[in-house]
C-alpha positions as CSV (number, residue, x, y, z in Angstrom):
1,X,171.6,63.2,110.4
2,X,172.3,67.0,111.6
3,X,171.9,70.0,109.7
4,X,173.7,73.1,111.6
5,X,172.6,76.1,109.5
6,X,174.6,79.7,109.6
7,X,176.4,78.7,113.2
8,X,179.1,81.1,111.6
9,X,181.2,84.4,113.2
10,X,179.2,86.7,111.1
11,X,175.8,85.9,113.3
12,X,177.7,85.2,116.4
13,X,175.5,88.3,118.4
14,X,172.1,86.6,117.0
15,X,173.4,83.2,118.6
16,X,175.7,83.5,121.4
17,X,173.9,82.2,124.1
18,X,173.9,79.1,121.9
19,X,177.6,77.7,121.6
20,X,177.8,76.0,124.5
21,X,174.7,73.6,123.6
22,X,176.0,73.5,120.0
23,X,179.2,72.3,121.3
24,X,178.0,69.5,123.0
25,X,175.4,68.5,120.3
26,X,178.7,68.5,117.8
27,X,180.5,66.2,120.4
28,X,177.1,64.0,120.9
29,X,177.3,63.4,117.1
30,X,181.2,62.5,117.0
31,X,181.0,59.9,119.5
32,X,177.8,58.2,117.5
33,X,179.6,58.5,114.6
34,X,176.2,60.9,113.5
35,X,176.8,62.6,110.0
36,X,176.6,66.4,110.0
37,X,176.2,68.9,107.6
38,X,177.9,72.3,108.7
39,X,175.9,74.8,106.4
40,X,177.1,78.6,106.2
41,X,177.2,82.0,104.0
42,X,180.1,82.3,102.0
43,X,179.9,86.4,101.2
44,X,181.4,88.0,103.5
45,X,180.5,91.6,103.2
46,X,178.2,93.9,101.3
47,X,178.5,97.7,101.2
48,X,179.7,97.1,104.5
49,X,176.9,94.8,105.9
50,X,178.8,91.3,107.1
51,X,176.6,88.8,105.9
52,X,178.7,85.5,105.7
53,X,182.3,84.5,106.6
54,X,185.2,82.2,103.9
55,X,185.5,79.1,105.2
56,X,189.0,79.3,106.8
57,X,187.5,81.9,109.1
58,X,184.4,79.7,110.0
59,X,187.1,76.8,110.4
60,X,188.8,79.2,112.8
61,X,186.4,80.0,115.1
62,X,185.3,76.4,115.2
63,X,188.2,76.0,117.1
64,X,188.5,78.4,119.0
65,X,185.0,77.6,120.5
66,X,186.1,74.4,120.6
67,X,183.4,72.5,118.2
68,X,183.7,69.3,116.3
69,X,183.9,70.5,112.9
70,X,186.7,67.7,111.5
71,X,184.4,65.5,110.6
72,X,181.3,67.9,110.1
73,X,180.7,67.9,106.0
74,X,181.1,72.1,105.7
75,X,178.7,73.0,102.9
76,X,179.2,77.1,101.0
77,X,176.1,78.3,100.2
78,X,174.5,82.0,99.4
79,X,171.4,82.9,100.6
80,X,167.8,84.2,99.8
81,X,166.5,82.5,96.6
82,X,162.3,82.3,98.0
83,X,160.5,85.2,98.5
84,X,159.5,86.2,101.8
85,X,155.9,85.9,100.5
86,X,156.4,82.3,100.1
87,X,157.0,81.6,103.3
88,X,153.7,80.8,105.4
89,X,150.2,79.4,104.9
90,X,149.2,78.6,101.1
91,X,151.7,80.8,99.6
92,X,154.2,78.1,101.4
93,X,152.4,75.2,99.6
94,X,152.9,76.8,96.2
95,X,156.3,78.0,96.6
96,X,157.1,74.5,97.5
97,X,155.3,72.8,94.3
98,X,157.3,75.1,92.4
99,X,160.7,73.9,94.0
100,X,159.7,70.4,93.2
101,X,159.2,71.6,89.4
102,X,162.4,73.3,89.1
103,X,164.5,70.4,90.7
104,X,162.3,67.8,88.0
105,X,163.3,69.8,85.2
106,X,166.9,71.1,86.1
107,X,165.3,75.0,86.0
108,X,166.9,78.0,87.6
109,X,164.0,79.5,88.7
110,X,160.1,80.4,88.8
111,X,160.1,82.8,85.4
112,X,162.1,79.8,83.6
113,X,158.8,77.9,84.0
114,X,155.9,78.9,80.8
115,X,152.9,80.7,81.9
116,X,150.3,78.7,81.4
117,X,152.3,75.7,83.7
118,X,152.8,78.2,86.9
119,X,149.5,78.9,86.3
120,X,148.5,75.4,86.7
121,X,151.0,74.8,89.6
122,X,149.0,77.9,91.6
123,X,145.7,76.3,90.8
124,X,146.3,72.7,92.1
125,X,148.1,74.0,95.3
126,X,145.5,76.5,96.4
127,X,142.0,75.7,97.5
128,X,140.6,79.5,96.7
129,X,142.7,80.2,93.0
130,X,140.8,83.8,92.9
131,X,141.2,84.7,96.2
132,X,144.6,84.6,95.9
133,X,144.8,86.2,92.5
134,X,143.1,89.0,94.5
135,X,144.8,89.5,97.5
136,X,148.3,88.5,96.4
137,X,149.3,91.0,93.3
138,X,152.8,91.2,94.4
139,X,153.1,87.6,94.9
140,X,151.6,86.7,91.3
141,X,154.6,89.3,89.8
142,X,157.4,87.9,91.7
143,X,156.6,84.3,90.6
144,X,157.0,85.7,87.0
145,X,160.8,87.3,87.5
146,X,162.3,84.4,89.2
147,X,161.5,85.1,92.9
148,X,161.3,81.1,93.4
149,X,164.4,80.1,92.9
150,X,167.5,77.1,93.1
151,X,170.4,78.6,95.3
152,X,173.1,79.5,92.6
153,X,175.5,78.6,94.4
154,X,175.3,75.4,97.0
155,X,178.7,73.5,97.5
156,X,178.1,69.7,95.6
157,X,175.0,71.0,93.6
158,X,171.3,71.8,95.8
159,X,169.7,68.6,94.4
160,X,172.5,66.1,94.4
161,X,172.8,67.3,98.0
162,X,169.2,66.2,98.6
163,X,169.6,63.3,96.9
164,X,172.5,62.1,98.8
165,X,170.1,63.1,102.4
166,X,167.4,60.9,101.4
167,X,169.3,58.0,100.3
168,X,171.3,58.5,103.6
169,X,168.3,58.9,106.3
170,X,166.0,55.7,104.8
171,X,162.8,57.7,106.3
172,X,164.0,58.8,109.3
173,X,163.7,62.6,110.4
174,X,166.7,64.8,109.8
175,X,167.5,66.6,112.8
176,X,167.9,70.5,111.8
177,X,169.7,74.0,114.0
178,X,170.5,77.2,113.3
179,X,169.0,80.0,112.0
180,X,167.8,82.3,111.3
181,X,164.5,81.1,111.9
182,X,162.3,82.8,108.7
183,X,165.3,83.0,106.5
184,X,167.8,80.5,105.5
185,X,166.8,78.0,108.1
186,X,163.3,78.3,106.7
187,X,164.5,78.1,102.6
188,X,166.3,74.7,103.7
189,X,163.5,73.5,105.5
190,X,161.3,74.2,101.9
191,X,163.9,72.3,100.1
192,X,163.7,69.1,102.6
193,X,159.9,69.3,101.9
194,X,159.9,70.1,98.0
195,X,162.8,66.8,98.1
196,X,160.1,64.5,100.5
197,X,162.7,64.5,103.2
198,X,161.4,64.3,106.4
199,X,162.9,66.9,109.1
200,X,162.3,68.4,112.6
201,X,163.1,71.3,114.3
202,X,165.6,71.1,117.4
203,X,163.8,74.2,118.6
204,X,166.5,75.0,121.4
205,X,169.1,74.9,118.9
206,X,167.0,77.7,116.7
207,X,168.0,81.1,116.7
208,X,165.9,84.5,115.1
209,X,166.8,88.0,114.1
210,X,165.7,90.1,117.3
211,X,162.6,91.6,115.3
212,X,161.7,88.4,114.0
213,X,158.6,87.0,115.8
214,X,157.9,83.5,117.0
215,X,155.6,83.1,114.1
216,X,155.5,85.3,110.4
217,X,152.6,87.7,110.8
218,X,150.5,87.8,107.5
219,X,148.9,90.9,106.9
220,X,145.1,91.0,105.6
221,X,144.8,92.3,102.6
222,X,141.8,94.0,100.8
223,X,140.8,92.2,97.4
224,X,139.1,93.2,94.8
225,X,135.9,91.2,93.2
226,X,137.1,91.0,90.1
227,X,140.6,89.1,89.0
228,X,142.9,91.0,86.6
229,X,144.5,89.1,84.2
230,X,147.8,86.8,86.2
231,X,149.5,86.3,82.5
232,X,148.8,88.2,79.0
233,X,146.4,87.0,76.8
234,X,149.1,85.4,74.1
235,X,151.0,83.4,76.9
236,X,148.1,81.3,77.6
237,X,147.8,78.8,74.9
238,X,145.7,76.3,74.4
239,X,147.4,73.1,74.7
């Protein structure tokens, strides 16, 4: 299986270089009769920022450049739902542990779940619970207003969609492109691992904002000795 992620107009100047190797992985796939999910932003604009494209204009330059989008699945879907400090190292784990939550029990997102059950989740997914109730303050708050979150809007419903990948791959690795790399390539990537679906990168078929490194750069932070309290006293109850 291929997943082509945000190969849309809208990003054509982050990708250009690209089409031409897209175009023959899309033709590669037809002639194997390979399924592919064509993935893309459906918002068009904002404030005058282009940040997606409707589908009959992704349809449209799909022919024009010529690619094999007729029997491509093409999948709407918005963008930004895990916090960029969720996205590297044990911060990663969590977030992920938390998807998996949500999906179990059909929640929106991370301040749906009750205090004292995030708090749980953050213990048994990091080795050093403390340490990062130190050095990540602004991680602990965004947890609490919803900053791990289901897409609200995913064409076919997010966890049906991974329901229907896993079923459809039996084990084997789904083949994933596009970009951008530490954005909604990466959020995808989370929800493959939070869903036990194996994946790899087709790292030539990758593309990055121009400031985005190779790798996310985490900063070191100064902690303090002493943990403050994650959740007010009356939300922790004893069970």
């Amino acid at each position: 299986m291929l997943l082509c992620i945000d190969f849309q107009p809208a990003y054509v100047e982050a990708f250009g270089d690209l089409v031409v190797p897209l175009r023959e992985r899309l033709r590669d796939a037809a002639q194997r009769d390979e399924v592919v999910h064509f993935i893309y932003n459906d918002v068009f604009s904002l404030e005058g920022e282009e940040l997606g494209d409707s589908l009959a204009r992704v349809q449209e330059w799909g022919r024009q450049e010529s690619l094999k989008l007729d029997r491509a699945r093409l999948i709407q879907k918005n963008f930004g739902w895990v916090s960029h400090l969720f996205r590297a190292g044990r911060e990663r784990k969590i977030a992920i542990t938390i998807l998996r939550h949500l999906m179990a029990h059909g929640l929106s997102n991370s301040s749906e779940i009750a205090a004292v059950d995030l708090e749980r989740m953050v213990a048994a997914s990091h080795d050093d619970f403390e340490g990062f109730w130190d050095c990540s303050p602004d991680a602990w708050e965004e947890m609490r207003v919803g900053a791990i979150a289901m897409p609200y809007l995913f064409e076919g419903g997010m966890v049906p969609w991974l329901a229907s990948i896993k079923s459809s791959v039996a084990g084997e690795g789904v083949e994933v492109t596009g970009g951008f790399r530490h954005r909604c390539l990466d959020e995808l990537c989370m929800m493959l691992e939070a869903a036990a679906i194996p994946y790899y990168l087709n790292e030539p078929l990758i593309y990055s904002l121009p400031e985005e490194s190779t790798e996310p750069v985490m900063q070191a932070l100064d902690c303090e000795e002493r943990s403050p309290l994650l959740f007010a006293a009356s939300d922790l109850l004893i069970a």
